[in-house]
C-alpha positions, 0 to 999 in steps of 0.5 A, spaced: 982 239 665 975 236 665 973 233 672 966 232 670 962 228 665 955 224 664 956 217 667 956 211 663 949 210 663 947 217 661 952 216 655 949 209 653 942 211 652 946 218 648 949 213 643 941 210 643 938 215 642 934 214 649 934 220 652 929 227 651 933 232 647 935 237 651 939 232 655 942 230 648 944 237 647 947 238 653 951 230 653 952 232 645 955 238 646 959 236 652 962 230 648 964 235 643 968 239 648 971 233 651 976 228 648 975 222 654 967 222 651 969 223 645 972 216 646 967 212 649 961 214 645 965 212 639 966 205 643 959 205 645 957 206 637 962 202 634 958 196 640 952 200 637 952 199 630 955 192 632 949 190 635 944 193 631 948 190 625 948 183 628 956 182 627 959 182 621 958 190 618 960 188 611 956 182 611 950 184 613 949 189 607 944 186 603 946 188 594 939 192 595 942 196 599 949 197 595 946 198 589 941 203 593 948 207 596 951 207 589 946 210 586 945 215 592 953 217 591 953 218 583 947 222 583 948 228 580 943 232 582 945 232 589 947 238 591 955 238 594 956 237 602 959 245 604 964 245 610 960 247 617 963 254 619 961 254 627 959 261 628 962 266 634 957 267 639 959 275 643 957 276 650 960 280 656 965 283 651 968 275 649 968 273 643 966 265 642 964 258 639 958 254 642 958 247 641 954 245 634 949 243 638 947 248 641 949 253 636 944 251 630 937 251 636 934 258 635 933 262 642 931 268 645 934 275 646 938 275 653 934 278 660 935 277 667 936 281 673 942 285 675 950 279 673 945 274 672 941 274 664 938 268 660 937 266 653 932 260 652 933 255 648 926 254 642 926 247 644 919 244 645 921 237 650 916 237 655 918 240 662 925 241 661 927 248 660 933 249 656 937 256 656 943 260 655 945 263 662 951 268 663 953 270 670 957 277 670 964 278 673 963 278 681 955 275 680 953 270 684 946 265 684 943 266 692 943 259 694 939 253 692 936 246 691 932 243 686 925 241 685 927 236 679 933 235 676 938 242 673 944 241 669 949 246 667 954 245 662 960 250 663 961 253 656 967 258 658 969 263 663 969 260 671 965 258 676 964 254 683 960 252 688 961 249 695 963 242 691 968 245 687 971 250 681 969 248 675 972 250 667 968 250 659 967 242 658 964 241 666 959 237 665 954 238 673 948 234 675 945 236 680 938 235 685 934 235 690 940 232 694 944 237 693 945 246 696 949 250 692 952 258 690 954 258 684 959 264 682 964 267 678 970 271 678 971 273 671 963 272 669 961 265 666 957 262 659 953 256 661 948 251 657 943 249 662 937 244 662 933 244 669 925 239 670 922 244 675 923 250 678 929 252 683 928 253 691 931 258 694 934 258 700 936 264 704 935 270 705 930 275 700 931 269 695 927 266 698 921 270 696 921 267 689 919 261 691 912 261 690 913 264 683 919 259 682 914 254 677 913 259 673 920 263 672 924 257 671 
């Protein structure tokens, strides 16, 4: 069962279309995977609509309006909506379906080092870096804090750090108040949307932290 979701707030200013678009593919992504959100943004987008319409839906709709959707909907020319077939997506040998919103923004090849490879997301949003992170069977992130802010949406497989065990749909924020080491037993697929660099902790990590603006 899913234990962790975007707050209240963060859902609202989803449903408003109020958030960067990185944190929207990640709280999209998470609503797709998990029926509580679903149901509380359409509540949120019923009460959106509701407010933006001033009331009464159907009374406000002007007759330019309606005539304008008649003449949309007989239009021939128009081609015929197709059925979206979500594309399975292979990693570790596991065959996969991402979110639709995640699955339909170009990205990169998968690189890394050792159990733990990339796959950065083509999306131009300021600071905030989005990616694709795999972690292999036994594989682990040396332990950390975070300069900015870092989610990590759980796409499949299994991880956990010193707060838990998450499963697919886990939707985590973390920040410069949190210290954690992820790992996996079985190996994981993560969507993750971090503002600034990490900041290792122990041991030879350590050392990546003078490079870590430029690696995140």
């Amino acid at each position: 069962m899913i234990k962790h979701h975007p707050n209240d707030s963060l859902l609202s200013q989803f449903v408003e279309g109020n958030l960067p678009a990185s944190i929207s593919v990640a709280i999209a992504a998470h609503v797709e995977l998990c029926p509580c959100c679903q149901k509380k943004t359409q509540q949120l987008e019923a009460q959106e609509a509701n407010v933006q319409l001033g009331g009464d839906s159907e009374s406000s709709l002007s007759c330019d309006f309606e005539a304008m959707m008649q003449a949309i909907t007989l239009d021939d020319e128009i081609d015929e909506v197709k059925e979206y077939i979500q594309p399975t997506f292979n990693y570790q040998g596991r065959d996969v379906q991402l979110p639709r919103a995640i699955a339909n923004i170009d990205r990169t090849k998968f690189s890394g080092v050792g159990k733990i490879a990339r796959s950065r997301l083509l999306l131009e949003d300021g600071d905030l870096r989005s990616s694709l992170l795999q972690i292999g069977a036994e594989g682990e992130i040396p332990e950390h804090t975070h300069t900015g802010f870092e989610i990590t949406l759980l796409l499949d497989g299994d991880f956990a750090d010193e707060a838990g065990e998450y499963v697919p749909g886990d939707f985590i924020w973390q920040d410069g108040k949190h210290n954690h080491s992820p790992r996996t037993k079985e190996g994981c697929l993560c969507f993750t949307v971090v503002s600034s660099a990490l900041h290792f902790n122990k041991g030879l990590s350590k050392l990546l932290n003078p490079i870590g603006k430029l690696i995140y």
